[in-house]
One Martini backbone bead per residue (centre of mass of N, CA, C, O) as a GRO file, in nm:
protein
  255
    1UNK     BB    1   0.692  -3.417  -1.832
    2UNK     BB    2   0.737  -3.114  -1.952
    3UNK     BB    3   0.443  -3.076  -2.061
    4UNK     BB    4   0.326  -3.138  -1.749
    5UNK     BB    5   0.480  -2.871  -1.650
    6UNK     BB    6   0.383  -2.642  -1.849
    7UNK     BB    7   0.126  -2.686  -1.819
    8UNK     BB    8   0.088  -2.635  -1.520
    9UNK     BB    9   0.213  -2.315  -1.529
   10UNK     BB   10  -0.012  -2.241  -1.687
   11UNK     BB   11  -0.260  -2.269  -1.544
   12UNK     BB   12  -0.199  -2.131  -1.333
   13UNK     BB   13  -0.122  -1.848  -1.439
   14UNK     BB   14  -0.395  -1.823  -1.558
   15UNK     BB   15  -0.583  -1.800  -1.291
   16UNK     BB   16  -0.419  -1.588  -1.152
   17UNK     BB   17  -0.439  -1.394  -1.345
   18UNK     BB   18  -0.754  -1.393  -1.418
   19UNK     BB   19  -0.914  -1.483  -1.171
   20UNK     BB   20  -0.835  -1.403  -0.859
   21UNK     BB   21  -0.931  -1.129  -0.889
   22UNK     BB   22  -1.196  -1.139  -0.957
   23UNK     BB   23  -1.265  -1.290  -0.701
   24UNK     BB   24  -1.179  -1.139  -0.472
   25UNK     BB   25  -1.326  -0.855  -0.536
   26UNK     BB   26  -1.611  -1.033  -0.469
   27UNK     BB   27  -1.526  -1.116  -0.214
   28UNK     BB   28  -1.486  -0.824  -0.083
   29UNK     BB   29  -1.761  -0.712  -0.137
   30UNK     BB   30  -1.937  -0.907   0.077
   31UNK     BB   31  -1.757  -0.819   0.319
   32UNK     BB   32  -1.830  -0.721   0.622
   33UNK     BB   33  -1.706  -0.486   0.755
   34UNK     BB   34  -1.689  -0.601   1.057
   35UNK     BB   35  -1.503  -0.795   0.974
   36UNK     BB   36  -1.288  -0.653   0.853
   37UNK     BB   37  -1.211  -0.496   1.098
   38UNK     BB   38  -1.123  -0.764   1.267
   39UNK     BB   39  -0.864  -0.794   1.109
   40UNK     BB   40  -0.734  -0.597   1.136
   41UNK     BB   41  -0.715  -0.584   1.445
   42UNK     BB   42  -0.515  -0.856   1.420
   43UNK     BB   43  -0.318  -0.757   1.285
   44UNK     BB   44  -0.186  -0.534   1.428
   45UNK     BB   45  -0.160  -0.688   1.706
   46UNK     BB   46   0.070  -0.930   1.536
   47UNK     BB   47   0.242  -0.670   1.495
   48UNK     BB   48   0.267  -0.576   1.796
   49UNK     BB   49   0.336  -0.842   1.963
   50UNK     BB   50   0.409  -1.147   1.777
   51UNK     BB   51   0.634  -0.975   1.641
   52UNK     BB   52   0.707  -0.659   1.684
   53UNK     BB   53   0.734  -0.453   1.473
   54UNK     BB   54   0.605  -0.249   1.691
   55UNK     BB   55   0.598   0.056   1.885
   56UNK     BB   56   0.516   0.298   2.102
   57UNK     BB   57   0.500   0.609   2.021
   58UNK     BB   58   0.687   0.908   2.049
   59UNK     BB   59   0.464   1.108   2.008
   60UNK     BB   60   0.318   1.361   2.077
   61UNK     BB   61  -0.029   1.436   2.132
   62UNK     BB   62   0.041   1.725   1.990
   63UNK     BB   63   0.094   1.564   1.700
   64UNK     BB   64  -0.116   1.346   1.669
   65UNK     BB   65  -0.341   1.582   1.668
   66UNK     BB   66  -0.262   1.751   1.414
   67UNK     BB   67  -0.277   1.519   1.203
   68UNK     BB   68  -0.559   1.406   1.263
   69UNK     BB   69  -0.670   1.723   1.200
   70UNK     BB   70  -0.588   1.749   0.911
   71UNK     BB   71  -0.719   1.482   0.782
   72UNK     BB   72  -1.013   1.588   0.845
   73UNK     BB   73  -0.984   1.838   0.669
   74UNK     BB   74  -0.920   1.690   0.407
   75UNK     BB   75  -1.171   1.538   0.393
   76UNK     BB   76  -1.390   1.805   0.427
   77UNK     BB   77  -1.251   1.877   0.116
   78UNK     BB   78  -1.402   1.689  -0.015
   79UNK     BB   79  -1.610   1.549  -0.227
   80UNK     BB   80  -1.876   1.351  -0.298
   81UNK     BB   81  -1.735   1.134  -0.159
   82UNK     BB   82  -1.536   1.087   0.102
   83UNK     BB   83  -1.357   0.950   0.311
   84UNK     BB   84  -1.358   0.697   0.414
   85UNK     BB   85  -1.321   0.471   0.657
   86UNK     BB   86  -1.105   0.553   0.963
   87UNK     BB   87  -0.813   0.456   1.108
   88UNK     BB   88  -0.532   0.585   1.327
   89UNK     BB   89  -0.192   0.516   1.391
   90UNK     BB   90   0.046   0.519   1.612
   91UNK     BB   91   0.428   0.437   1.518
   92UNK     BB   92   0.693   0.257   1.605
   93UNK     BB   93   0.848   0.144   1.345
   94UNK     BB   94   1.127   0.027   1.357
   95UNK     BB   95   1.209  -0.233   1.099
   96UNK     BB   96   0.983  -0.059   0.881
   97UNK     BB   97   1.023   0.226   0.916
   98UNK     BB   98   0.920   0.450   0.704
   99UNK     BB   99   0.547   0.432   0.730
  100UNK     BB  100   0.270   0.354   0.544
  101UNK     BB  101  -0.017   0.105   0.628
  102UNK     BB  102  -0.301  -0.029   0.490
  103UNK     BB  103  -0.545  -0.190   0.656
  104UNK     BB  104  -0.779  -0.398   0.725
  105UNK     BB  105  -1.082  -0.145   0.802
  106UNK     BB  106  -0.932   0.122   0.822
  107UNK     BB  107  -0.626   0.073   0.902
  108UNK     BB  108  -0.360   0.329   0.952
  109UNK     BB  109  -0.028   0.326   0.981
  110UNK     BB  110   0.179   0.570   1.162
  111UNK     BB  111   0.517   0.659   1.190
  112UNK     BB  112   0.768   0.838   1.304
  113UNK     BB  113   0.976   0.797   1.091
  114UNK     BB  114   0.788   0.975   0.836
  115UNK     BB  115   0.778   1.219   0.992
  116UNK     BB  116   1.086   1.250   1.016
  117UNK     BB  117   1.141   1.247   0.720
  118UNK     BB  118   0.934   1.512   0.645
  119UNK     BB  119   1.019   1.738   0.907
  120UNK     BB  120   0.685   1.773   0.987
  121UNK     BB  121   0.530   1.820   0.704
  122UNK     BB  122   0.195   1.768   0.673
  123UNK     BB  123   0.164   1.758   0.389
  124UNK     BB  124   0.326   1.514   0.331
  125UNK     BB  125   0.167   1.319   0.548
  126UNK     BB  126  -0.058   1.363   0.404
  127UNK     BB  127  -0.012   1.256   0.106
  128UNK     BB  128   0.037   0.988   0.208
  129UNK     BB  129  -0.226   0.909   0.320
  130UNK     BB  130  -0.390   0.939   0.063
  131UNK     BB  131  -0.284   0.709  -0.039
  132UNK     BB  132  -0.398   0.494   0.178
  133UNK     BB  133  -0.716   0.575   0.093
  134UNK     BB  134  -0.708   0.420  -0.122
  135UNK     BB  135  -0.631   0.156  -0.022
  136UNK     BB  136  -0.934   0.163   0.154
  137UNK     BB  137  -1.172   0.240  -0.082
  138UNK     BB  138  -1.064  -0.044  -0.255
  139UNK     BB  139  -0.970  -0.260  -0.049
  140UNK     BB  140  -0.684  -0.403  -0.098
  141UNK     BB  141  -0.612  -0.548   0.150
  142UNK     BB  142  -0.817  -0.739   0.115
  143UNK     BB  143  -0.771  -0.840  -0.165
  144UNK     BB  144  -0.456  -0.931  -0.120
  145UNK     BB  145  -0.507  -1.145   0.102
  146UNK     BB  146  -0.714  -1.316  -0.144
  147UNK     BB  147  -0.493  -1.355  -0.376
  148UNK     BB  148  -0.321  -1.519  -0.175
  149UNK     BB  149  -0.504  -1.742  -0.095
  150UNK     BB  150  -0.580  -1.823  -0.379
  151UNK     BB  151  -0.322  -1.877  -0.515
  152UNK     BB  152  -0.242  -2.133  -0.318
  153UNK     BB  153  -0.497  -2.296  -0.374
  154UNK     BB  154  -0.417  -2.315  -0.696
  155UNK     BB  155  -0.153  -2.478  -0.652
  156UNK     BB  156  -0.212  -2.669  -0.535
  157UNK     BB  157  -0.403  -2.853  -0.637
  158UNK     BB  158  -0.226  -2.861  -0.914
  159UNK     BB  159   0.042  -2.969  -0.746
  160UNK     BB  160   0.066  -3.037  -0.470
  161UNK     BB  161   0.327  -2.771  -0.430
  162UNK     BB  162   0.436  -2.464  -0.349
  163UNK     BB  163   0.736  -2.488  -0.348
  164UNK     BB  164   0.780  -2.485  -0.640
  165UNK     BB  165   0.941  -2.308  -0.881
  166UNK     BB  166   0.757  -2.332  -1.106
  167UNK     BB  167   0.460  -2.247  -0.940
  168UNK     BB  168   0.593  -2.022  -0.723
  169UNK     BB  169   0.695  -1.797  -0.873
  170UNK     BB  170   0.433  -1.670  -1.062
  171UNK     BB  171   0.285  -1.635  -0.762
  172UNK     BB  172   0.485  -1.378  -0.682
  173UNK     BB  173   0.489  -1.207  -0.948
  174UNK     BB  174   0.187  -1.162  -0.948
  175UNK     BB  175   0.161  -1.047  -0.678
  176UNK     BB  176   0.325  -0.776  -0.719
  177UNK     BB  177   0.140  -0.717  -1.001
  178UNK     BB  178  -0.084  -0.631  -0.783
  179UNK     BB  179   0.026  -0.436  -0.606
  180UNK     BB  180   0.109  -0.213  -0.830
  181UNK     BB  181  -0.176  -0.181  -0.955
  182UNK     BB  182  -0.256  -0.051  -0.651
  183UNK     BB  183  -0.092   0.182  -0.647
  184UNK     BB  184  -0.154   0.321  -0.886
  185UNK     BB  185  -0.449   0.378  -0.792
  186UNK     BB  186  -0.370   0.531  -0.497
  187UNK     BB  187  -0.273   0.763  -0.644
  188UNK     BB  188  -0.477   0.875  -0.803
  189UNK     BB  189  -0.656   0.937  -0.532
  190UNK     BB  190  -0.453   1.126  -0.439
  191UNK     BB  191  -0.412   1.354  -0.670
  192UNK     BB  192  -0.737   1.412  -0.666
  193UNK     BB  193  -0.741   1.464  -0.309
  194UNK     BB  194  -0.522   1.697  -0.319
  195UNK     BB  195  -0.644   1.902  -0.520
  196UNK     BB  196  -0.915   1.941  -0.384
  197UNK     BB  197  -0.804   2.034  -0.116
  198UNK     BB  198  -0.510   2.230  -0.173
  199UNK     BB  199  -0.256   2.011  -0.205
  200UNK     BB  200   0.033   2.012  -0.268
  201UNK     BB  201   0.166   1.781  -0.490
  202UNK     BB  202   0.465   1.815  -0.411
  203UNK     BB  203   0.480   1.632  -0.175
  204UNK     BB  204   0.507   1.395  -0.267
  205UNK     BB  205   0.665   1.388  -0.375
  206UNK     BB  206   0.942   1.470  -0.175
  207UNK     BB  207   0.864   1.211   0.012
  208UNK     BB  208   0.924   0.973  -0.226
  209UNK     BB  209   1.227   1.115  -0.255
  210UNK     BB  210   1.297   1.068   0.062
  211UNK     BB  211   1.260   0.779   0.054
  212UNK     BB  212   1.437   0.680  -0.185
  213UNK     BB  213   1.727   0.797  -0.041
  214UNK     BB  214   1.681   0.577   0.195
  215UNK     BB  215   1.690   0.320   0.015
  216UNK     BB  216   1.995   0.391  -0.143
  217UNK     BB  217   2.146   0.389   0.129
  218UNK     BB  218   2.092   0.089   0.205
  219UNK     BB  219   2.184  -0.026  -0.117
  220UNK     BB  220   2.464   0.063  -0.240
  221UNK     BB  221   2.571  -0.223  -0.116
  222UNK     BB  222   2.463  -0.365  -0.301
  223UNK     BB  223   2.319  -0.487  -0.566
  224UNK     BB  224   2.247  -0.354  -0.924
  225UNK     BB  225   1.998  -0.489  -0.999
  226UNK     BB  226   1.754  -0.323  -1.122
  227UNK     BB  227   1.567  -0.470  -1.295
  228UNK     BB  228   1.487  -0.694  -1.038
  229UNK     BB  229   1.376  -0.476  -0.833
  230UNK     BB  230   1.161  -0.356  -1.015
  231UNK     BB  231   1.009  -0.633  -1.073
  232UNK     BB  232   0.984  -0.708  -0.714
  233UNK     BB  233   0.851  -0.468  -0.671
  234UNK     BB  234   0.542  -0.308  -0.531
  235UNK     BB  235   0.644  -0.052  -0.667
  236UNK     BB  236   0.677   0.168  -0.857
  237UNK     BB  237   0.842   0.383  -1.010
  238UNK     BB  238   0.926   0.683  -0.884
  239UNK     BB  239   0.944   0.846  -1.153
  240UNK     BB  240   0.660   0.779  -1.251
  241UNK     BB  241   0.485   0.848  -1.007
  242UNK     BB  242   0.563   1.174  -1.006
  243UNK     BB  243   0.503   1.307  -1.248
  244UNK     BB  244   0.195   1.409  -1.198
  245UNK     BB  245   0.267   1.541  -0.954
  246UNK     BB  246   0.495   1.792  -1.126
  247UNK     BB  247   0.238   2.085  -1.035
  248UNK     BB  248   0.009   2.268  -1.007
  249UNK     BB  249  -0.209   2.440  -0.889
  250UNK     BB  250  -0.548   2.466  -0.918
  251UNK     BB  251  -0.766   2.699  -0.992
  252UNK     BB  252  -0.914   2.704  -0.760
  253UNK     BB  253  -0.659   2.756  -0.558
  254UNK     BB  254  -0.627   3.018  -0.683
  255UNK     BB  255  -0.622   3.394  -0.561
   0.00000   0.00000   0.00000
């Protein structure tokens, strides 16, 4: 019975860590755009009216519009290829609250609270922005939701229970490992994509640690186990992210 639950977690682990990531990637690249785009659409839908997680901006659109004109100069100053093609959308946070992120098709979503928490600042609010074209570009949403869909239905098959702790744990920490070197890839074309356009890399940092601010206020009285937190965060700790970002302009960019 051990032996037969240990083979068990092996299988499922060894799938998942080596399998899906692969058999995802691969299923992403053959997805039509079109199709991708009709996903992306249908999330924000019922992120928006289903959950309710979003409400609509409370940015005037003489802000909506300096961000969008920002974003497109930004692009415009990339080496070729230039970034993804991309559709921006402004909400009010709400229970999300400062935050950006890009959907399946190219919709990146930015809230007011972000823009809030920036002071206004456009270098930040483009720099998390860059962050998000990474995620655009490697195609990461499509990715992830692909290789939740495999991770679950490799439990099932194997254990034919999702719920079980043995089988269940090993794909949700997978999972958030695929998060994790996802954001990792996001940082580094951000900040070659920084760098190109001669916007001040230190404004990531910045932004990133006015965000690291405002969670470590949010949970100063939860528990302090910060390994296990750190563990399964999504995101890279924060002083790892921004070390390379802790630099001066490109020698281009000095006149």
């Amino acid at each position: 019975m051990i032996f037969a639950l240990v083979l068990t977690v092996a299988m499922s682990w060894g799938l998942i860590r080596f399998g899906v990531p692969v058999l995802a990637e691969q299923v992403a690249n053959v997805v039509p755009a079109d199709t991708e785009i009709k996903l992306g659409e249908q999330v924000l839908k019922a992120m928006d009216h289903d959950y309710g997680y979003f409400k609509p901006s409370t940015l005037s659109a003489q802000q909506q519009q300096a961000l969008s004109t920002g974003l497109q100069q930004f692009c415009a100053r990339q080496p070729q290829p230039q970034c993804p093609a991309y559709r921006l959308e402004f909400r009010h946070g709400g229970v999300v609250g400062a935050n950006a992120m890009a959907l399946p098709g190219g919709i990146i979503v930015l809230t007011d609270e972000l823009v809030a928490l920036s002071k206004h600042n456009n270098d930040q609010v483009i720099a998390v922005l860059a962050h998000e074209l990474g995620h655009v570009a490697k195609r990461h949403s499509l990715r992830h939701t692909l290789q939740a869909t495999f991770s679950g239905l490799v439990i099932v098959a194997l254990t034919g229970d999702f719920d079980t702790l043995a089988s269940g744990l090993p794909a949700i920490l997978l999972q958030m490992q695929y998060s994790r070197a996802m954001e990792t890839e996001a940082d580094t074309y951000a900040l070659n994509s920084l760098q190109h356009a001669c916007v001040p890399t230190q404004s990531f940092v910045d932004i990133l640690q006015a965000l690291q601010r405002q969670a470590d206020e949010k949970t100063k009285n939860q528990s302090k186990a910060s390994m296990v937190a750190e563990l399964l965060s999504s995101h890279p700790d924060t002083a790892a992210r921004v070390r390379a970002f802790k630099q001066g302009l490109p020698a281009h960019c000095v006149h």
